[in-house]
C-alpha positions in Angstrom: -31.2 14.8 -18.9 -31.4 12.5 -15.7 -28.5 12.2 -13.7 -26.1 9.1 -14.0 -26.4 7.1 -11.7 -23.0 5.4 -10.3 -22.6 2.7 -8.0 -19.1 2.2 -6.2 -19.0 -1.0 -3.9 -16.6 -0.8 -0.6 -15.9 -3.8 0.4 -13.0 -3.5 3.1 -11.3 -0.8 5.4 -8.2 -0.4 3.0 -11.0 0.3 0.0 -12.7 3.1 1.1 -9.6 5.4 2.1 -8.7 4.5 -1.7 -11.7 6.0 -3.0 -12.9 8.6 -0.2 -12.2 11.2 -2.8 -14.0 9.8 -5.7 -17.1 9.3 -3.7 -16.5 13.1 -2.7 -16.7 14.2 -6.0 -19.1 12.2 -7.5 -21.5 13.0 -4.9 -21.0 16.8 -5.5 -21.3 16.5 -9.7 -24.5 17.7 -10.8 -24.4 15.4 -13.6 -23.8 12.5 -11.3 -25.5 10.3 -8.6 -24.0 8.7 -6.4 -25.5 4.7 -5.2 -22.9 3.6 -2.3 -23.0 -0.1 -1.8 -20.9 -1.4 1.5 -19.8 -4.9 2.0 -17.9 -7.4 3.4 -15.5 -6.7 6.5 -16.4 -3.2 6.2 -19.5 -3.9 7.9 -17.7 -5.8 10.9 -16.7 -4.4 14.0 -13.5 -6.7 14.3 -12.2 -5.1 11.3 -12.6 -1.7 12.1 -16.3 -1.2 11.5 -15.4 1.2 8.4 -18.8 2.2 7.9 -18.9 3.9 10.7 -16.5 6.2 8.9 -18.2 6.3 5.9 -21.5 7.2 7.6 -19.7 9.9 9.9 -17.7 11.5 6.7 -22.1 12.3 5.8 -22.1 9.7 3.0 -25.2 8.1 2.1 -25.5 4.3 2.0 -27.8 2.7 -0.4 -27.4 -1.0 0.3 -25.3 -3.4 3.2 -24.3 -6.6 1.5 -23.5 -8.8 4.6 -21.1 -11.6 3.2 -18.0 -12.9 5.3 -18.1 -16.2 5.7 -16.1 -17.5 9.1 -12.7 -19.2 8.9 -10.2 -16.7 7.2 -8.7 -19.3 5.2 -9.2 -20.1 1.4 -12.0 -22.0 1.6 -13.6 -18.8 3.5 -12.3 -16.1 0.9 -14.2 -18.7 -1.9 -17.2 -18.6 -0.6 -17.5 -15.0 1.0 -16.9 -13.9 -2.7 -19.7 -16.8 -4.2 -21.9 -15.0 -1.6 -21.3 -11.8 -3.0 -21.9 -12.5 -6.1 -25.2 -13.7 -5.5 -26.2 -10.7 -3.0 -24.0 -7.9 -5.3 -26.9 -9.3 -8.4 -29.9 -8.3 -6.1 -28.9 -5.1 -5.1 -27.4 -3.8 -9.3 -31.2 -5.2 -10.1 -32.4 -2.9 -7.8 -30.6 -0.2 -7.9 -30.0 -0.5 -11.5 -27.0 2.0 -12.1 -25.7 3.6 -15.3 -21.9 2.0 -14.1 -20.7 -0.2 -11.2 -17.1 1.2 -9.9 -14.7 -1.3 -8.0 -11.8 -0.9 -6.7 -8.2 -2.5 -6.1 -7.5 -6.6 -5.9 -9.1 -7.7 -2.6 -10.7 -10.8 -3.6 -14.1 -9.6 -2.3 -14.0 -7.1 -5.3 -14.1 -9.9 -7.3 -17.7 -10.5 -6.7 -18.8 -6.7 -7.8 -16.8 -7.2 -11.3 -18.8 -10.7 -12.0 -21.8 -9.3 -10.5 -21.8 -6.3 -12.9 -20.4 -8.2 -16.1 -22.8 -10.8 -15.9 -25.8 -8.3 -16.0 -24.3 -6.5 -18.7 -23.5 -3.2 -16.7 -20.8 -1.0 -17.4 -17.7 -1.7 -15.2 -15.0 0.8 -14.0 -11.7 -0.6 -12.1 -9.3 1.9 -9.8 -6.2 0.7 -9.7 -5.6 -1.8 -12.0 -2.5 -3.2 -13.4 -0.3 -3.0 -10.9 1.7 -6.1 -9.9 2.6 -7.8 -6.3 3.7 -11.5 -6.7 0.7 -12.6 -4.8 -3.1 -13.7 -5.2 -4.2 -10.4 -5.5 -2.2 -9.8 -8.5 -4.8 -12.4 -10.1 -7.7 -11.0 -9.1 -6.3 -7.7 -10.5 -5.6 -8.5 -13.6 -8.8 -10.9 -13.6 -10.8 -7.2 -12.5 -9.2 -5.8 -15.6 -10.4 -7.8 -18.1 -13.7 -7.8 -17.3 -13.8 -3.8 -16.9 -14.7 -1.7 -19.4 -13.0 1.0 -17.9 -9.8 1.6 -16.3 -8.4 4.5 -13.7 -5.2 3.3 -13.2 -2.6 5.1 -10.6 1.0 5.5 -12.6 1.9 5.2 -16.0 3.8 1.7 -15.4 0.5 0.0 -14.4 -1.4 2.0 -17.9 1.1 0.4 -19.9 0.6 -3.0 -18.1 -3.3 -2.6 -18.6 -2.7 -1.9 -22.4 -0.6 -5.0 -23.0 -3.3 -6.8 -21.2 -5.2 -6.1 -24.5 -7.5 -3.0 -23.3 -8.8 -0.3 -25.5 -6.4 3.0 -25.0 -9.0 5.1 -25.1 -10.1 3.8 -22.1 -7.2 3.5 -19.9 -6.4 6.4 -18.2 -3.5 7.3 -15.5 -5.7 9.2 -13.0 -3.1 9.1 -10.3 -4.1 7.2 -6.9 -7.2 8.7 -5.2 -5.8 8.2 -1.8 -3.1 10.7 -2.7 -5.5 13.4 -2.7 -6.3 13.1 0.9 -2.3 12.9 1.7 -1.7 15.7 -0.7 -4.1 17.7 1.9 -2.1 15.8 5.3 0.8 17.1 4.6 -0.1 20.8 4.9 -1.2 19.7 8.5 2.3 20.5 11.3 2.5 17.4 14.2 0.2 15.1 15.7 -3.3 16.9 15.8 -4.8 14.6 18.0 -4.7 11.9 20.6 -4.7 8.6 19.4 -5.3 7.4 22.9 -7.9 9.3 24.0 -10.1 9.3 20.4 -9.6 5.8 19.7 -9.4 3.6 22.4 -6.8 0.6 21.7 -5.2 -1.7 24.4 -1.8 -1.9 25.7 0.8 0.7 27.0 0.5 4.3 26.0 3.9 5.4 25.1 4.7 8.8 25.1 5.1 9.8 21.7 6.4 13.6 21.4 10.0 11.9 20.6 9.1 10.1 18.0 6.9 6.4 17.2 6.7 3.7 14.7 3.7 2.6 13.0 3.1 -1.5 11.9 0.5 -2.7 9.6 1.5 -6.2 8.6 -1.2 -8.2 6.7 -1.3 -12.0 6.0 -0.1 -13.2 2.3 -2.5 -14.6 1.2 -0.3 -17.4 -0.8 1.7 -17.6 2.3 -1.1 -17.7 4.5 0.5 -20.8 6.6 3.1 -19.0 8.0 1.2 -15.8 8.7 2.4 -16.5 11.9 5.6 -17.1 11.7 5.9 -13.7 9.8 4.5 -11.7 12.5 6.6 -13.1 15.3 9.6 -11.8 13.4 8.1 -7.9 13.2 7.2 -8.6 16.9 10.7 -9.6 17.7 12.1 -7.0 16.4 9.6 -4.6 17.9 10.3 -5.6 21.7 14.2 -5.6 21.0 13.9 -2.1 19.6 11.7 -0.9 22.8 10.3 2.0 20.6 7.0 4.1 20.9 5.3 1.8 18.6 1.7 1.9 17.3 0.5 -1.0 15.6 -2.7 -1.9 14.1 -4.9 -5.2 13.1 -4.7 -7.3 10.1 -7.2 -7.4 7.2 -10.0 -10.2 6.7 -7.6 -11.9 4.7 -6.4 -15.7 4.3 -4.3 -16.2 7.3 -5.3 -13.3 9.3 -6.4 -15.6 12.2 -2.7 -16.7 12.2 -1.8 -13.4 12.3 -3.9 -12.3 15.1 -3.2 -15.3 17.0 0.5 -14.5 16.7 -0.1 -11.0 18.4 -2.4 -12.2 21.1 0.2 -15.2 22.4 3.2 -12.9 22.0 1.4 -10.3 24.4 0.9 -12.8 26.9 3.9 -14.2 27.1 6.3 -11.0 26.4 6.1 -7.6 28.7 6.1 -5.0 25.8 6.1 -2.2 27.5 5.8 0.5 24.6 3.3 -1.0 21.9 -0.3 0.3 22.3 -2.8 -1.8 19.4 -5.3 -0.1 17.7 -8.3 -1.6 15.3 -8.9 0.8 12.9 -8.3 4.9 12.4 -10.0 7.4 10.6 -8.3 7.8 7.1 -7.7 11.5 7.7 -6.6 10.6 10.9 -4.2 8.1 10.1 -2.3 9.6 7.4 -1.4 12.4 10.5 -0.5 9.7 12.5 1.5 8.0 9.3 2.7 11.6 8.4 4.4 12.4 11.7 6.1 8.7 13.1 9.6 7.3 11.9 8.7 4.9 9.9 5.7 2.4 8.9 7.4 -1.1 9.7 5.3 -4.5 7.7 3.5 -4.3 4.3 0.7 -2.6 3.6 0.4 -0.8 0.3 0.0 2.9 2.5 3.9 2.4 3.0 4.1 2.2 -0.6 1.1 5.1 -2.3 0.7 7.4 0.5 4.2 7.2 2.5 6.0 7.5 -1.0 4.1 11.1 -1.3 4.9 12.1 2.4 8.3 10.8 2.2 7.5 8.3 5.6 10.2 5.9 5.7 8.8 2.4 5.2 10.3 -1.3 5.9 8.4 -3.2 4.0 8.7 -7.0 4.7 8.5 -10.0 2.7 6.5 -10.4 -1.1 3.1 -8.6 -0.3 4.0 -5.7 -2.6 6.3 -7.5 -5.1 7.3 -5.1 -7.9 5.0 -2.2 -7.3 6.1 1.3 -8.0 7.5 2.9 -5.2 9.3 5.6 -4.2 12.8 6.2 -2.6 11.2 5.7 0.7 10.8 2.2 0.8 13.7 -0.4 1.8 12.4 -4.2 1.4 13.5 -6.9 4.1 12.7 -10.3 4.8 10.6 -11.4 7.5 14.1 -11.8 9.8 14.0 -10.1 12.6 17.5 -8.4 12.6 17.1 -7.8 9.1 14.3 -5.5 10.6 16.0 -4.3 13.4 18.4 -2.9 11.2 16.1 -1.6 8.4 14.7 0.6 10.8 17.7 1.8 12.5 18.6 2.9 9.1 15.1 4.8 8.5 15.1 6.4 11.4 18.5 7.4 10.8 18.3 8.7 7.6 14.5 11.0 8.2 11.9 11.6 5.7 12.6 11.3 1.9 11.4 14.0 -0.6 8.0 13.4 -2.0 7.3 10.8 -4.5 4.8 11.7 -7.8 4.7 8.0 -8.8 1.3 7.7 -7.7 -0.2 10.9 -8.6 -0.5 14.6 -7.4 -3.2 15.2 -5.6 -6.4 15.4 -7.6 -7.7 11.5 -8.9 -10.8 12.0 -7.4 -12.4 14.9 -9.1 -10.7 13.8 -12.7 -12.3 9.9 -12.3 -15.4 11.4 -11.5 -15.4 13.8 -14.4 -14.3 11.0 -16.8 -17.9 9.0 -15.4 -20.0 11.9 -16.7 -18.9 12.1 -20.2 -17.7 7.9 -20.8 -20.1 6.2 -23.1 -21.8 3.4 -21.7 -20.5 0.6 -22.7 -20.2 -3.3 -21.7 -18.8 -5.3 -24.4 -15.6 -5.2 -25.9 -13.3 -7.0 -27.9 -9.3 -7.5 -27.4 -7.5 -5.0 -29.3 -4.4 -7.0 -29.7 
């Protein structure tokens, strides 16, 4: 019996350290082949260049789909997923998989679930029915319904799924993927390597055997206009504290050239003498760097999956992740800068939190990828409420 053939599409930096794992085990199923498809910002060096990561972790890539348009603004984000669609077709005809695997809410995902419906190919979604406030929360639940199956990461977003009208029988709480790698991280003692030295960076290069913070603040997208605004706040806040901070770029997302703009003026016109900016980080990498700081100051969802299993206090600030599970390691501010301040006085203060289950415990990859051998293939459905 031929192998089946599964094609996952990574479309941004976030989205491969989501599904490292998965890919993992797929490619080591002898029932199973795995057809990786990279796209989007994950292809661009101002983003990180992620498949450089992917290429270096010895995976092998069976189609580039070149398709950010310029701008970073709503308009862009439109048409950077019309363009995918239109490339994402070509490359399912001729690759012609058994299912098409997408994952998360970026809005470039978008373009593999319309892609894959639209040709009648079977379509499996990690990480749907989780909620934020924000566009993504659209495009998730949008993801959803045209899936025909669904790994989901806790047992809130299941039930979510199910009420959205989806077959039980094929909704199934996996756990998070990228829990799996931190489930391995936390086994690792201190800071293994030197972010300096291994991956370049600009600014000062605080000593940090006494301790560091970590920012990751991304644009919201509905709030794109004052992306800016928001991350002069977390800067303010930063240069008041006068911490060992290491802080990294924004996603390719509506209002990330506000974002970047923001950091960029504020550097030339403040002397911060202990922030040190990176692009991007090896996942593994990372999640030591994550695992052995203070606390994660902005909003990425790491401060609320990973962090929540290796009990890293996070300040997570403003709506980006509105109502998602979380764990007791999380305290939500606004984007007010001695609202922040004081948030992470009180993180660093109070030290790591126990570890967090909500989002798994350790093994999503292999069961997702044992669910894709046996999953009959499927690609029309009916709501079942």
């Amino acid at each position: 019996m031929p192998k089946r053939k599964i094609v996952v599409v990574i479309t941004a930096r976030p989205s491969y350290s989501r599904v490292k794992t998965v890919l993992s085990a797929i490619q080591k199923h002898p029932d199973l082949e795995l057809q990786l498809v990279v796209a989007a910002s994950a292809l661009l060096d101002r983003y990180g260049s992620a498949v450089n990561y992917i290429e270096k972790d010895g995976f092998t890539i069976a189609a580039k789909v070149f398709n950010v348009l310029e701008g970073e603004n709503l308009t862009a984000a439109a048409k950077t997923t019309g363009i995918g669609i239109l490339e994402l077709s070509t490359v399912f005809d001729n690759l012609k998989p058994d299912i098409v695997v997408t994952v998360a809410d970026r809005f470039e995902t978008m373009a593999t679930a319309i892609a894959a419906s639209y040709m009648n190919i079977p379509l499996a979604h990690i990480q749907g029915g989780e909620v934020t406030g924000n566009i993504d929360e659209k495009v998730r639940h949008a993801i959803t319904k045209l899936s025909d199956y669904h790994f989901v990461a806790s047992e809130n977003a299941k039930e979510r799924v199910i009420k959205l009208g989806e077959n039980p029988a094929f909704v199934f709480n996996t756990g998070c993927p990228s829990i799996d790698i931190a489930s391995e991280i936390s086994k690792i003692e201190g800071l293994n390597f030197n972010p300096y030295q291994k991956y370049g960076g600009v600014g000062a290069k605080p000593d940090l055997s006494n301790g560091y913070l970590v920012v990751m603040q991304h644009p919201v997208t509905n709030e794109y206009q004052d992306s800016r605004k928001h991350i002069e706040e977390t800067l303010e806040a930063v240069k008041e504290l006068n911490l060992p901070t290491l802080w990294f770029w924004p996603n390719v997302d509506a209002g990330a050239d506000g974002t970047s703009t923001g950091i960029r003026n504020f550097r030339e016109k403040n002397k911060i003498e202990k922030v040190h900016f990176f692009k991007n980080m090896e996942g593994d990498d990372f999640l030591v760097l994550l695992n052995n700081a203070q606390a994660l100051i902005g909003n990425s969802s790491v401060g609320i999956r990973e962090c929540a299993y290796l009990g890293v206090p996070v300040i997570n600030i403003g709506s980006r992740q509105n109502k998602r599970d979380r764990g007791t390691n999380v305290v939500d501010v606004n984007y007010e800068k001695a609202e922040i301040v004081a948030a992470i006085l009180m993180s660093i203060k109070k030290g790591k939190q126990k570890t967090s289950p909500v989002y798994g415990g350790g093994k999503a990859g292999l069961i997702i990828a044992n669910l894709l051998v046996d999953l009959p293939l499927q690609f029309h459905k009916t709501i079942m409420y």
